[in-house]
N, C-alpha and C positions, 0 to 999 in steps of 0.2 A: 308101560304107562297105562293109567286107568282110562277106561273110554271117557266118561263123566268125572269130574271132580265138581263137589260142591263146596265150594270153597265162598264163604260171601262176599261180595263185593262192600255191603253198607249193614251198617248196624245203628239201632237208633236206641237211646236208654227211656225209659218209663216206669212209673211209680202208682201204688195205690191203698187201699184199704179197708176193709172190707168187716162190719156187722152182722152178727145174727147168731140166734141161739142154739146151731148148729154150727159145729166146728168147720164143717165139709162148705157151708152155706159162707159161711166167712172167709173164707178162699175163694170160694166164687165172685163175691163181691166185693174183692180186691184187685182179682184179677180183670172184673168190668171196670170199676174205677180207673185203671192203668190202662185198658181201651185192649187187653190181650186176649178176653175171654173166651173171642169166638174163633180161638185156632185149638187147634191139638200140639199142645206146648212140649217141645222134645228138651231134656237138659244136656247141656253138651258139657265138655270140662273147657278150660277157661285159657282159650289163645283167642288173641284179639287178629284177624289175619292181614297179612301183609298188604299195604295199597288198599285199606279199609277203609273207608268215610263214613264218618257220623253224620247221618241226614237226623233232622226234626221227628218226634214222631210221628206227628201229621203227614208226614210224604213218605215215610215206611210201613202206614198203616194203609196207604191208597195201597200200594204195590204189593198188598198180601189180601187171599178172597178167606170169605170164610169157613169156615174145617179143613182149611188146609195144616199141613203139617210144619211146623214151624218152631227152628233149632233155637237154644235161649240160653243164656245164662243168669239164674234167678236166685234170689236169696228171700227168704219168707220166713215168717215167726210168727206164731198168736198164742194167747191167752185167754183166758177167762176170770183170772184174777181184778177184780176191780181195780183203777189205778194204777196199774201196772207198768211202766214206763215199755216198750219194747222197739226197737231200729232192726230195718232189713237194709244192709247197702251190697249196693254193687262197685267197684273200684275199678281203674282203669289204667295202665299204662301203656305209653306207644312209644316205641323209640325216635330217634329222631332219625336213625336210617329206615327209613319205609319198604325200603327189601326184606326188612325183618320183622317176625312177628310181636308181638306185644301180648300182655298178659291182662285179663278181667279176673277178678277176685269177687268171691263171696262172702260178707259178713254177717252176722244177724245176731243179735243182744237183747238181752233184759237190762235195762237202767241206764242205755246210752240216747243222749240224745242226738239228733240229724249231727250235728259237729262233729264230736268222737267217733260214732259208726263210719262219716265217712272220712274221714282222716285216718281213719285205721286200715277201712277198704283200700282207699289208693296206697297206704304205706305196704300193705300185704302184697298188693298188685306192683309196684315198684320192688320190691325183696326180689318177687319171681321172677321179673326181666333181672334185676342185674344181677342173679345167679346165672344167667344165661349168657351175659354179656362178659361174663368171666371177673363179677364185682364179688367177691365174700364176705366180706367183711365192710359194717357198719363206717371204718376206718372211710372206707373209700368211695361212701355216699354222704352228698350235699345235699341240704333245702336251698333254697335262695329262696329265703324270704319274700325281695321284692319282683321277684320275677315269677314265683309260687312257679317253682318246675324243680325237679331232683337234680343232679348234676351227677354223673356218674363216669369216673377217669374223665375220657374227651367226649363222651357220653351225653347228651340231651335227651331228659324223658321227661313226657308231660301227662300229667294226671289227672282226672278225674271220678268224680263219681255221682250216683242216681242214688238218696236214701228217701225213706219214708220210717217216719215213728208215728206214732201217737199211743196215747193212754187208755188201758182198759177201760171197758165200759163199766161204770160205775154200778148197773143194776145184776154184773156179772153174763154179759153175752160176750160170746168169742168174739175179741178181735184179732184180722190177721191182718199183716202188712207186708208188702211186697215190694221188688224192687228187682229190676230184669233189665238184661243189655235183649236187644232181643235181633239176631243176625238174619238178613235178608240175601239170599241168595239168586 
């Protein structure tokens, strides 16, 4: 057994976006928009962990200092194209047994708006739990429309997700948009 395990406890999602006519500067000031900027953002790959809670990000941002090192799941895109449509989303799935872990996906697009990006995000993040839950085939996954959750066999999984779009800058400055689960240990 490992002395330490960093396993997090809470995870909070945040969004943002970011101007300027330097590509590198437009990532910076996306990531300040999104309130992440002043960490050393590590990317992790995409398990939601077991007995996780989603705090605000107001109260996941109290509990982190700054340049600290800090694990993420981030999805980001820009342009320079004037008018450019582009979406960064993050997707979410939890199961409904909380012993088991759940899956964050990463999306990011040209010409999806906030809806599609993230309705694609949680369908991708939904896919990877019920591969895992022994679901294969699309046969054996439900929406339920009025209850907006997947149904999988006897299976309960609930989704969500963090997106940001907006449209290139019309005089041709990079825009980047971002979109991060960001894990608090």
């Amino acid at each position: 057994m490992l002395a330490t395990q960093l396993v997090p406890k809470e995870i909070f999602l945040t969004n943002g976006v970011g101007r300027h006519k330097e590509k590198l500067q437009s990532f910076e000031f996306a990531l300040r928009n999104a309130g992440i900027a002043e960490f050393n953002l590590v990317r992790v790959s995409s398990i939601f962990p077991p007995h996780c809670k989603i705090i605000p990000p107001k109260t996941g941002l109290a509990k982190l200092a700054s340049g600290q090192i800090v694990f993420c799941v981030m999805s980001d895109i820009a342009s320079n194209e004037p008018n450019r449509l582009m979406a960064a989303s993050v997707g979410l799935a939890i199961p409904a047994d909380r012993e088991r872990h759940g899956y964050l996906s990463e999306h990011h697009a040209f010409g999806q708006t906030d809806a599609a990006a993230g309705d694609y995000a949680e369908d991708l993040a939904a896919s990877m739990l019920a591969s895992t839950l022994g679901v294969n085939s699309y046969e054996d996954l439900h929406w339920d429309e009025k209850k907006k959750l997947w149904k999988m066999e006897n299976q309960i999984v609930v989704t969500r997700n963090i997106t940001q779009s907006a449209i290139g800058d019309k005089k041709g400055l990079w825009t980047t948009v971002v979109a991060a689960a960001i894990l608090v240990v």
